[in-house]
KOLDRENMI-317328 format. One record per residue (C-alpha): x, y, z; residue number from 0; chain. Coordinates in nm, 2 decimals, decimal comma, always signed. Layout:
REM KOLDRENMI-317328
       u       v       w  num  chaine
       X       Y       Z  NUM       A
...
This chain:
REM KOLDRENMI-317328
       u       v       w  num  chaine
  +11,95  +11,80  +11,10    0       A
  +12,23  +11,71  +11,32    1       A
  +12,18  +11,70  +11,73    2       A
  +12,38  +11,61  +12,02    3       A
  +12,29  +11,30  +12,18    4       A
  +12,23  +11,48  +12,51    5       A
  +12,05  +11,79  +12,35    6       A
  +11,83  +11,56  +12,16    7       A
  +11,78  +11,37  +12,53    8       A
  +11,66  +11,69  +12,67    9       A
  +11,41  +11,78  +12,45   10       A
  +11,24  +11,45  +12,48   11       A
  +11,25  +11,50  +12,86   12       A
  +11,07  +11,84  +12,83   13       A
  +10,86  +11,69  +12,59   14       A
  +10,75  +11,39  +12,87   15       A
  +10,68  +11,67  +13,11   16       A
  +10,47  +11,88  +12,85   17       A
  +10,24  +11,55  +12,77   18       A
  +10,23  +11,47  +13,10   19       A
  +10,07  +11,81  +13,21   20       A
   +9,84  +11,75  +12,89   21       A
   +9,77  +11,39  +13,03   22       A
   +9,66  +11,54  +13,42   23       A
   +9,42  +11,76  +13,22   24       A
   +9,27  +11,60  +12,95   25       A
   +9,28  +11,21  +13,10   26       A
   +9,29  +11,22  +13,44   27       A
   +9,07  +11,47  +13,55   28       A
   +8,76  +11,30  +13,35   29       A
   +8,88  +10,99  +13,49   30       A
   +8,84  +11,13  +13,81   31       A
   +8,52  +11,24  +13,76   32       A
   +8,38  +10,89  +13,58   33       A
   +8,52  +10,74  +13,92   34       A
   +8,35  +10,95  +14,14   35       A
   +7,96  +10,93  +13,87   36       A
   +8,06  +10,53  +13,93   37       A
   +8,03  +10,58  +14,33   38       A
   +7,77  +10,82  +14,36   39       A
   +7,59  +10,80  +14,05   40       A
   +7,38  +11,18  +14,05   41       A
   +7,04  +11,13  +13,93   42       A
   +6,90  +11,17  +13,69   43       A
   +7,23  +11,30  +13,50   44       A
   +7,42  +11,03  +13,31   45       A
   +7,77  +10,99  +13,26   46       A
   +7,82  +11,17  +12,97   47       A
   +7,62  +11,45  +13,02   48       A
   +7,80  +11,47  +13,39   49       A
   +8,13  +11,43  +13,27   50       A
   +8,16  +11,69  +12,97   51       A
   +7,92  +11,93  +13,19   52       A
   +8,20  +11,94  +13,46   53       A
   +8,49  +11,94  +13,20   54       A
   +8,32  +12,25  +13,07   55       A
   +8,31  +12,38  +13,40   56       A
   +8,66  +12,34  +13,48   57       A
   +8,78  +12,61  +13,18   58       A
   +8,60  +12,83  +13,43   59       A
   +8,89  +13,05  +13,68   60       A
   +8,76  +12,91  +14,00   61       A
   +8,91  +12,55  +13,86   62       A
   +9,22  +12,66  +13,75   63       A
   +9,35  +12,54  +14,12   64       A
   +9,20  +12,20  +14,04   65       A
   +9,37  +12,18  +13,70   66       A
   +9,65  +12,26  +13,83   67       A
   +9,71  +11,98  +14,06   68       A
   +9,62  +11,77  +13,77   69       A
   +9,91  +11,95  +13,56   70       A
  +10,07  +11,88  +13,80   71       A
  +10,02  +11,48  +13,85   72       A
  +10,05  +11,45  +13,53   73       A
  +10,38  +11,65  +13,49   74       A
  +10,52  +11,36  +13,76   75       A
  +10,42  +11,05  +13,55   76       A
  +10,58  +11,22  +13,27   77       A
  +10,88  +11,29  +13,46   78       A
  +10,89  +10,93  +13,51   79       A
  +10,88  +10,82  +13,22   80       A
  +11,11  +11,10  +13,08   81       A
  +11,38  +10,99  +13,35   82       A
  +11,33  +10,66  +13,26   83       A
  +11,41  +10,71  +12,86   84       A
  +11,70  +10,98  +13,00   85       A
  +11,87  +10,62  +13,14   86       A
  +11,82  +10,44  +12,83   87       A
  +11,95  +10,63  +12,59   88       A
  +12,26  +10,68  +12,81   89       A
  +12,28  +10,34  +12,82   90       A
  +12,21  +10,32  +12,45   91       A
  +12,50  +10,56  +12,41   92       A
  +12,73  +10,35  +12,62   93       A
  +12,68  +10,06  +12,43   94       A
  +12,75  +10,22  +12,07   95       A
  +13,07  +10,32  +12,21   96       A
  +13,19  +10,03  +12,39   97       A
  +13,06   +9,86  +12,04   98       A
  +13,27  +10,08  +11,84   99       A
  +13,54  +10,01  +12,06  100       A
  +13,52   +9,65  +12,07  101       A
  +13,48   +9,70  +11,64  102       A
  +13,85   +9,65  +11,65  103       A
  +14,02   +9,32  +11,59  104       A
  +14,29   +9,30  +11,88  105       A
  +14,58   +9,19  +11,68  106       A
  +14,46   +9,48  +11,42  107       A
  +14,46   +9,70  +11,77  108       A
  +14,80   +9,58  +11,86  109       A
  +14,96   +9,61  +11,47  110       A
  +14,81   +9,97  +11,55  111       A
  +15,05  +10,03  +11,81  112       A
  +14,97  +10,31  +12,06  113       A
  +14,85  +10,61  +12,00  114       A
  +14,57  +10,86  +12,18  115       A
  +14,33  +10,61  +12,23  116       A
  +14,57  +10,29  +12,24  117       A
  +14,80  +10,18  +12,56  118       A
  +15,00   +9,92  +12,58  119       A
  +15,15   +9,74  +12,93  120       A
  +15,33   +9,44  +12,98  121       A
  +15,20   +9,38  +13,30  122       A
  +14,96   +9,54  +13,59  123       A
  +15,18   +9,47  +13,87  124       A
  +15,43   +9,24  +13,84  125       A
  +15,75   +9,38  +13,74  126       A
  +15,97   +9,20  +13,49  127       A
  +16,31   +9,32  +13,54  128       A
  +16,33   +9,29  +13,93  129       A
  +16,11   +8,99  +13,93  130       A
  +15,87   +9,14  +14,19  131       A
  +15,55   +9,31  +14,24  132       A
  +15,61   +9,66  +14,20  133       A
  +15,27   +9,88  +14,31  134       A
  +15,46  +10,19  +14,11  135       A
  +15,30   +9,98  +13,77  136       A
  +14,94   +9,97  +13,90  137       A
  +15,00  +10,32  +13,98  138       A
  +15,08  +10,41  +13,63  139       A
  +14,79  +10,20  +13,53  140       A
  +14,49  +10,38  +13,72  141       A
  +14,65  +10,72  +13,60  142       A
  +14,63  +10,58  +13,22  143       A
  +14,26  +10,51  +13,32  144       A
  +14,22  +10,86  +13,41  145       A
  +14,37  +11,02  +13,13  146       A
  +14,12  +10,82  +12,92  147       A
  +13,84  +10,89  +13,11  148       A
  +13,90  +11,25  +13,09  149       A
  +13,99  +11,29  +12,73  150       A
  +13,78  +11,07  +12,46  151       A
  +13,83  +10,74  +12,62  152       A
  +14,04  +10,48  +12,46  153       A
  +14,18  +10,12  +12,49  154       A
  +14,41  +10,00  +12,74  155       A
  +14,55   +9,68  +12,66  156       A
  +14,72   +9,48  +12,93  157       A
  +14,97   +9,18  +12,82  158       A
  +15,11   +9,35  +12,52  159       A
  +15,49   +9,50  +12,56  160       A
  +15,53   +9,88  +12,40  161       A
  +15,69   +9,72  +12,11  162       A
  +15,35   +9,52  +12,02  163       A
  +15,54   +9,17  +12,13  164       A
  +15,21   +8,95  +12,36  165       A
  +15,38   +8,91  +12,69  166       A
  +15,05   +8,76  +12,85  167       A
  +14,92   +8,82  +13,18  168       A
  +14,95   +8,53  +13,35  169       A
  +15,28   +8,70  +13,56  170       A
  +15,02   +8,88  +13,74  171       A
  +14,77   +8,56  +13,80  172       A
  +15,04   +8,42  +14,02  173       A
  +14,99   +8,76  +14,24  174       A
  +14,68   +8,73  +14,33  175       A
  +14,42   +8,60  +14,56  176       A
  +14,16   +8,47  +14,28  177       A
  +14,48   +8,35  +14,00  178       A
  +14,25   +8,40  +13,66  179       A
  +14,04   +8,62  +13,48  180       A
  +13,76   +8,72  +13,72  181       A
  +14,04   +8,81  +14,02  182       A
  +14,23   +9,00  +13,80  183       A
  +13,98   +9,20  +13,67  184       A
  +13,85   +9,24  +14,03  185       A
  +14,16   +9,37  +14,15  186       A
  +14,19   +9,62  +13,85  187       A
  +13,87   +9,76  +13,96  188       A
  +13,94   +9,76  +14,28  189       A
  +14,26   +9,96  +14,21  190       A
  +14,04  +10,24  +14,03  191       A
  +13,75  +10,22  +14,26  192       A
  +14,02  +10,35  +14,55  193       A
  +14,20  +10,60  +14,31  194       A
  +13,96  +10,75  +14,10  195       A
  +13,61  +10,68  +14,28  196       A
  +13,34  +10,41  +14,24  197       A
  +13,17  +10,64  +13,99  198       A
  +13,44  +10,58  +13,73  199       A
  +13,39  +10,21  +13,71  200       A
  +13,07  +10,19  +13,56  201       A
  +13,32  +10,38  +13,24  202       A
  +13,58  +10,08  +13,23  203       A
  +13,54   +9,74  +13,06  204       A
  +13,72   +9,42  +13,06  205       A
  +13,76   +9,20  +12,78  206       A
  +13,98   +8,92  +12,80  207       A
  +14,15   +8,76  +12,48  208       A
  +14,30   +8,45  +12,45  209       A
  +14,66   +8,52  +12,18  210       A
  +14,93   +8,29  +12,13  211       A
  +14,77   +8,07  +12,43  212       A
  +14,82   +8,34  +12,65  213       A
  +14,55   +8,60  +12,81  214       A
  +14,59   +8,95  +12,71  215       A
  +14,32   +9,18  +12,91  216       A
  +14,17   +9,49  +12,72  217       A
  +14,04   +9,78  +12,91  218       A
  +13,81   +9,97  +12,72  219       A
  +13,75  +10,31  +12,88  220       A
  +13,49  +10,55  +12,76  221       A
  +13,46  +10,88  +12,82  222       A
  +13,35  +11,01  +13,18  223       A
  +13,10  +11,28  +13,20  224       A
  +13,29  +11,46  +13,47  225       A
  +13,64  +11,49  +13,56  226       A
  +13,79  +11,30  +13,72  227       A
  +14,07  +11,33  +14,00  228       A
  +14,33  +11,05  +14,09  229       A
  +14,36  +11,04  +14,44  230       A
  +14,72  +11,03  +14,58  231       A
  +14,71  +11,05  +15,02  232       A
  +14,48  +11,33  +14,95  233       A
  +14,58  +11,53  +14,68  234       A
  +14,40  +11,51  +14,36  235       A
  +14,60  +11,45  +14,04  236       A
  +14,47  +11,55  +13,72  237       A
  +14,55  +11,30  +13,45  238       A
  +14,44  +11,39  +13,05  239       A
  +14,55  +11,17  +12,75  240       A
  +14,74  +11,38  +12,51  241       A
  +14,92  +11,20  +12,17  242       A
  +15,03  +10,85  +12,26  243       A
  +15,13  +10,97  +12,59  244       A
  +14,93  +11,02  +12,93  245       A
  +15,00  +11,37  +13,09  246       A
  +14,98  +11,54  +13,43  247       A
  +14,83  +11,88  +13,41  248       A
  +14,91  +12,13  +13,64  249       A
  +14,66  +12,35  +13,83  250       A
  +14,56  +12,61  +13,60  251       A
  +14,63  +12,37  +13,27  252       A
  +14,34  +12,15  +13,45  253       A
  +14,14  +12,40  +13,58  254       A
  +14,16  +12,56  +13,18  255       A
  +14,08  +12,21  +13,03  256       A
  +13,76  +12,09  +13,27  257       A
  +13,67  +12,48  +13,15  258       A
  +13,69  +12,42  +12,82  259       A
  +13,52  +12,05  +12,78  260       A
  +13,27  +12,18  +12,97  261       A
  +13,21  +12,49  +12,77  262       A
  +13,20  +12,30  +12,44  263       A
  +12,95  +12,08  +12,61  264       A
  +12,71  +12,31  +12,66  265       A
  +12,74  +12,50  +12,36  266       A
  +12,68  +12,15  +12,18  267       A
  +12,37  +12,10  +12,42  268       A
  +12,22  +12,49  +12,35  269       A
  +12,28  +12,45  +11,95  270       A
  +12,11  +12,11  +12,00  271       A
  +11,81  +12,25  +12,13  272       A
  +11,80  +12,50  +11,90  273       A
  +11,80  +12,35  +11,61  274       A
């Protein structure tokens, strides 16, 4: 039998909130009532005989309210506990794909050259021919990011020419504040934190590689579970990774294509759940 991971994740959410309702009833409510035999203590009655005496009496109608609120307490811890698992396995999920990502050797990556979930740039900012930083390449950058993160996710390796040839990124170092590793992968962030949202960061991944004696950064970009818009003065962009290539879709293109993902996605999810 073959499920959707967030199909499967629903199910095990309804079935926290069905054993939680079970729980209120069948645990807590005779806890309750052991609690309350410990403070008063009826006599001559004894615990037993008081406890399965009132647990008999609460099948009766005039206890459905009590039971209720015991369904109902219980339905919360299992909530809990269902949201908690609901986190998890997301978590779980993100990992197998950043560790599927990160399965691939980067030279192997790079010998791969580019393709719909490879990128290649030479640089993040700093602009070769004209010897300058040119904000027009960490432009191109977030909206690579975007595409990714609206299509299947990918790889987006940073020091590598479009030809495969390591160029390194220490060109950018020399740009910033913080000149290794940590500021540049700061500043990338940064970048897509003001473009695309702070939600979308949470999706990208920095790996730094050390080739040739030179660092080469890899972005690995997973799949976002909404789309997302790149912000430009104002107007949001649409950015989807089609081929090798990243692509600008037009209104109704995008409109058509958040449509369709997200039809597909719940059909996955209802066929989940039914099986």
């Amino acid at each position: 039998m073959t499920v959707t991971a967030r199909g499967s994740e629903r199910v095990v959410l309804a079935l926290h909130l069905v054993a939680g309702a079970l729980l209120g009833v069948l645990f807590l409510h005779p806890a309750t009532m052991v609690i309350y035999w410990l403070e008063f203590r009826p006599e001559p009655v004894d615990l037993f005989a008081f406890v399965s005496g009132r647990m008999a009496a609460s099948a009766s109608s005039r206890m459905l309210a009590m039971n209720g609120l015991f369904a109902l307490i219980g339905t919360a811890v299992g909530g809990v506990f269902g949201a908690y698992h609901w986190v998890l396995a997301g978590k779980e999920r993100a990992l197998r794909s950043l560790a599927h990502e990160l399965g691939t050797d980067m030279r192997a990556l790079i010998a791969g050259g580019e393709n719909e979930h490879t990128e290649f740039k030479s640089t993040a900012r700093w602009d070769l021919r004209q010897q300058k930083v040119n904000k027009d390449l960490e432009e191109v950058l977030v909206k690579t990011v975007a595409g990714f993160l609206n299509h299947q996710g990918g790889s987006l390796v940073v020091g590598v020419s479009d030809a495969g040839e390591v160029v390194g990124i220490e060109a950018d170092y020399r740009t910033l504040k913080h000149k290794n590793r940590d500021g540049f992968e700061r500043h990338i962030m940064t970048l897509i934190k003001e473009r695309l949202g702070g939600h979308v960061c949470s999706f990208v991944h920095g790996v730094f590689v050390d080739l040739d004696g030179t660092d080469v950064c890899r972005l690995v970009v997973e799949p976002c579970d909404r789309p997302v818009y790149f912000n430009d003065g104002g107007s949001a962009r649409y950015f989807l990774r089609t081929g090798n290539a990243t692509r600008e879709l037009d209104v109704r293109e995008a409109v058509e294509h958040i449509g369709l993902r997200e039809g597909r996605g719940r059909r996955r999810e209802r066929v989940a759940i039914w099986k």
